[in-house]
C-alpha positions in Angstrom: -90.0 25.5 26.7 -91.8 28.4 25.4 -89.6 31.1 25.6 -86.5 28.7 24.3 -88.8 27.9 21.1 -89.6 31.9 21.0 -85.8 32.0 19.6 -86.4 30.1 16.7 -87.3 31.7 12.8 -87.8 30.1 9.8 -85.1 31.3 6.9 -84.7 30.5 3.4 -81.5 29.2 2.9 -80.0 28.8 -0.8 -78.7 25.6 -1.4 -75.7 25.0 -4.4 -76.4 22.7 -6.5 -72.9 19.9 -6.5 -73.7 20.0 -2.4 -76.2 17.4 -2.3 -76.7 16.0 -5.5 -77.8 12.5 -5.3 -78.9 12.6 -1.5 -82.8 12.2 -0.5 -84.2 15.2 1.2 -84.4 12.8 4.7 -81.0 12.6 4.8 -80.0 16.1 3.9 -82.5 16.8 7.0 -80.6 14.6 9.0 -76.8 16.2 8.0 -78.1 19.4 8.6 -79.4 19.0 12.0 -76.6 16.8 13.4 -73.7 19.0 11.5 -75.4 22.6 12.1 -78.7 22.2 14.5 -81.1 23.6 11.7 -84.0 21.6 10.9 -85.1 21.3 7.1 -88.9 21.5 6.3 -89.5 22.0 2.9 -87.8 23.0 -0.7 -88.3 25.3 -3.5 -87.8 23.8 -6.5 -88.0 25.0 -10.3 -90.3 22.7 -11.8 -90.7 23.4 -15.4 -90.7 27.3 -15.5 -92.8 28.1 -11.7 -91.2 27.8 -8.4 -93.2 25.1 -6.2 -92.7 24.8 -2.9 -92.9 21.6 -1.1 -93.2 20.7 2.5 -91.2 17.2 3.7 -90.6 15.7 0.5 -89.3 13.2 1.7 -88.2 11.2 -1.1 -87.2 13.5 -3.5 -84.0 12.7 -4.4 -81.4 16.1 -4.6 -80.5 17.0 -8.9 -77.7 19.1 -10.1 -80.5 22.2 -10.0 -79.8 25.0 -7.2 -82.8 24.7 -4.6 -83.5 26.8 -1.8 -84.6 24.8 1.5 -86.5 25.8 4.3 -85.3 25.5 7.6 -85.8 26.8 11.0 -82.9 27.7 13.5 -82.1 30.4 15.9 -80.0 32.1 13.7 -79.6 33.7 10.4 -77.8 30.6 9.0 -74.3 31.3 7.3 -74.7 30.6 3.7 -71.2 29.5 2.5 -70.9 27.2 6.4 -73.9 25.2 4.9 -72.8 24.9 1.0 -69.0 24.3 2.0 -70.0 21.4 4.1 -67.5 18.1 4.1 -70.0 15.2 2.6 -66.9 12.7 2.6 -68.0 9.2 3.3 -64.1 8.8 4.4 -64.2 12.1 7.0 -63.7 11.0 10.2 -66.2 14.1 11.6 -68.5 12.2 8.8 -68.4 8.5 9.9 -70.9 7.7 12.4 -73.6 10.1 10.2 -73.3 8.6 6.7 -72.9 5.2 8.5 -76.5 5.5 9.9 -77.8 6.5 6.5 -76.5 3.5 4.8 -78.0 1.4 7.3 -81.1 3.2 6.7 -81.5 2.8 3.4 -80.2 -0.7 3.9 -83.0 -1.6 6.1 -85.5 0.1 4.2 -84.2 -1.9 1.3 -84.4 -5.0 3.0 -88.1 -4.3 4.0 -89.0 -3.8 0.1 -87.4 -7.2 -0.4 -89.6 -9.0 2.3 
C-alpha cells in the first residue's frame, strides 16, 4: 500500500469560474473523484482582497469567482479535461452521479425537516 500511495502529489489545480457555480464543495469532491480519480481537499478563495485557503469546506457553496482547489492525484492533472467537464443533469455518462447527489441533499433535507 505504501509504495502505491508513494505515487500520489498534491497539485493546485485552477478551477473556471461558470464550471461549478452553484455546486457545494462535497459534491464537486465527489464529480471529481468518480469522473477523473482526483481527490479535492481544500480551496483558495479571494476573500475580500487576501487569498484564504481552506481545508474541506464542506458547505461552501461554488460563486461565479475563479478558485483554485486542492487536490491530490498521481498526475499532473490536465487543466482544460477538469474545466471542460460535462455537468449535464440529462448526460447519460452523468445520470447515476447527479442522481446520488439529489438524493443526498434530499435526505439531508429531509433530516432538517424532522
Amino acid at each position: 500500500n505504501y509504495l502505491t500511495g508513494i505515487k500520489y502529489e498534491l497539485y493546485q489545480v485552477p478551477f473556471k469560474n461558470e464550471i461549478f457555480v452553484g455546486l457545494k464543495f462535497k459534491e464537486v469532491c465527489m464529480i471529481l473523484y468518480y469522473k477523473l480519480g482526483m481527490i479535492l481537499i481544500g480551496l483558495e478563495i479571494k476573500v475580500g482582497n487576501q487569498l484564504k485557503v481552506f481545508v474541506n469546506p464542506v458547505d461552501y457553496v461554488f460563486t461565479d469567482n475563479d478558485h483554485y482547489g486542492y487536490v491530490v492525484h498521481h498526475e499532473k492533472p490536465n487543466y482544460i479535461e477538469v474545466n471542460s467537464m460535462d455537468l449535464q443533469n440529462n448526460s447519460a455518462e452523468n445520470f447515476y452521479i447527479m442522481h446520488y447527489l439529489k438524493r443526498r441533499e434530499f435526505t439531508n433535507s429531509k433530516k432538517e425537516f424532522l
